[in-house]
C-alpha positions as semicolon CSV with decimal commas, in nm:
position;residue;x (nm);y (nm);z (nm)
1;X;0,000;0,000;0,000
2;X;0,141;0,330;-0,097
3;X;0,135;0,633;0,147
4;X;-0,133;0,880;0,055
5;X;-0,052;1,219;-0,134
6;X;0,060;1,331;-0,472
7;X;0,091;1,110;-0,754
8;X;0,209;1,177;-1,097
9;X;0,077;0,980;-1,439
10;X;0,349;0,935;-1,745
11;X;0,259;1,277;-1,868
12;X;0,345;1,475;-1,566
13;X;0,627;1,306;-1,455
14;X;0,797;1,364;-1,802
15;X;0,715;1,727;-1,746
16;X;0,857;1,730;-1,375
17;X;1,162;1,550;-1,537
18;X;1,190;1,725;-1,820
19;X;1,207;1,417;-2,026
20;X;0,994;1,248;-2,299
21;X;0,748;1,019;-2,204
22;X;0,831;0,766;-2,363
23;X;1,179;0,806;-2,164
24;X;0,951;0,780;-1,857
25;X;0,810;0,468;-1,949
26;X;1,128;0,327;-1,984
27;X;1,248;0,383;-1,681
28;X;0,938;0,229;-1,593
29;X;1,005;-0,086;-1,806
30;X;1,385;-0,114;-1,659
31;X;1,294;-0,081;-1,306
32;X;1,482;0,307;-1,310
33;X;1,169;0,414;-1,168
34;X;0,882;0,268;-0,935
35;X;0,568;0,347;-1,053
36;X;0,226;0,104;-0,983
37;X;-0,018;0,082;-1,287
38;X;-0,380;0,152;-1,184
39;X;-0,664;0,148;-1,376
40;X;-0,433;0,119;-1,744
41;X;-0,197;0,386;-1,634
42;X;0,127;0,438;-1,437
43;X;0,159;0,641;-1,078
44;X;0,438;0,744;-0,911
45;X;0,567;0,935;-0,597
46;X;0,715;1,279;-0,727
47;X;1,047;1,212;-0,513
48;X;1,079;0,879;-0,705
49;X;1,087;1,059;-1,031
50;X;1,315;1,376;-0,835
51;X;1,553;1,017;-0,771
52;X;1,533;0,821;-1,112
53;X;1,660;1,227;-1,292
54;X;1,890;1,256;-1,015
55;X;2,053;0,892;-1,057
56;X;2,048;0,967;-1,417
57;X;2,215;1,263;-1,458
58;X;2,527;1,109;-1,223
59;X;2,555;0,807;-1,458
60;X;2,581;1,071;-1,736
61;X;2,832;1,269;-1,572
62;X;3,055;0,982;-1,502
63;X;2,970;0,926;-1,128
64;X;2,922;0,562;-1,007
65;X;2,580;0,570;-0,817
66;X;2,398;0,288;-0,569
67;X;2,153;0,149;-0,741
């Protein structure tokens, strides 16, 4: 059971990420990012999508993250 609050579909996550959606989805897909699919789309925590950009951009910068 997830804690109650904000949750964000594909769309708005891309747009809190500043990524494609599709780029979302992937994440998704790869286990990047947690997200729970309810009713035929996917929801996730804001500060899991702040995380998956944050691990992301310190792979691209050369930085050896925890995964």
């Amino acid at each position: 059971m997830w804690p109650k609050g904000e949750y964000l579909n594909v769309r708005e996550a891309a747009q809190r990420a500043r990524r494609d959606p599709e780029t979302i989805r992937r994440w998704i897909w790869k286990g990047k990012l947690h997200a729970v699919k309810v009713g035929g789309q996917y929801l996730m925590a804001p500060s899991a999508v702040d995380d998956a950009v944050y691990f992301q951009e310190q792979r691209a910068a050369g930085i050896k993250v925890g995964e």
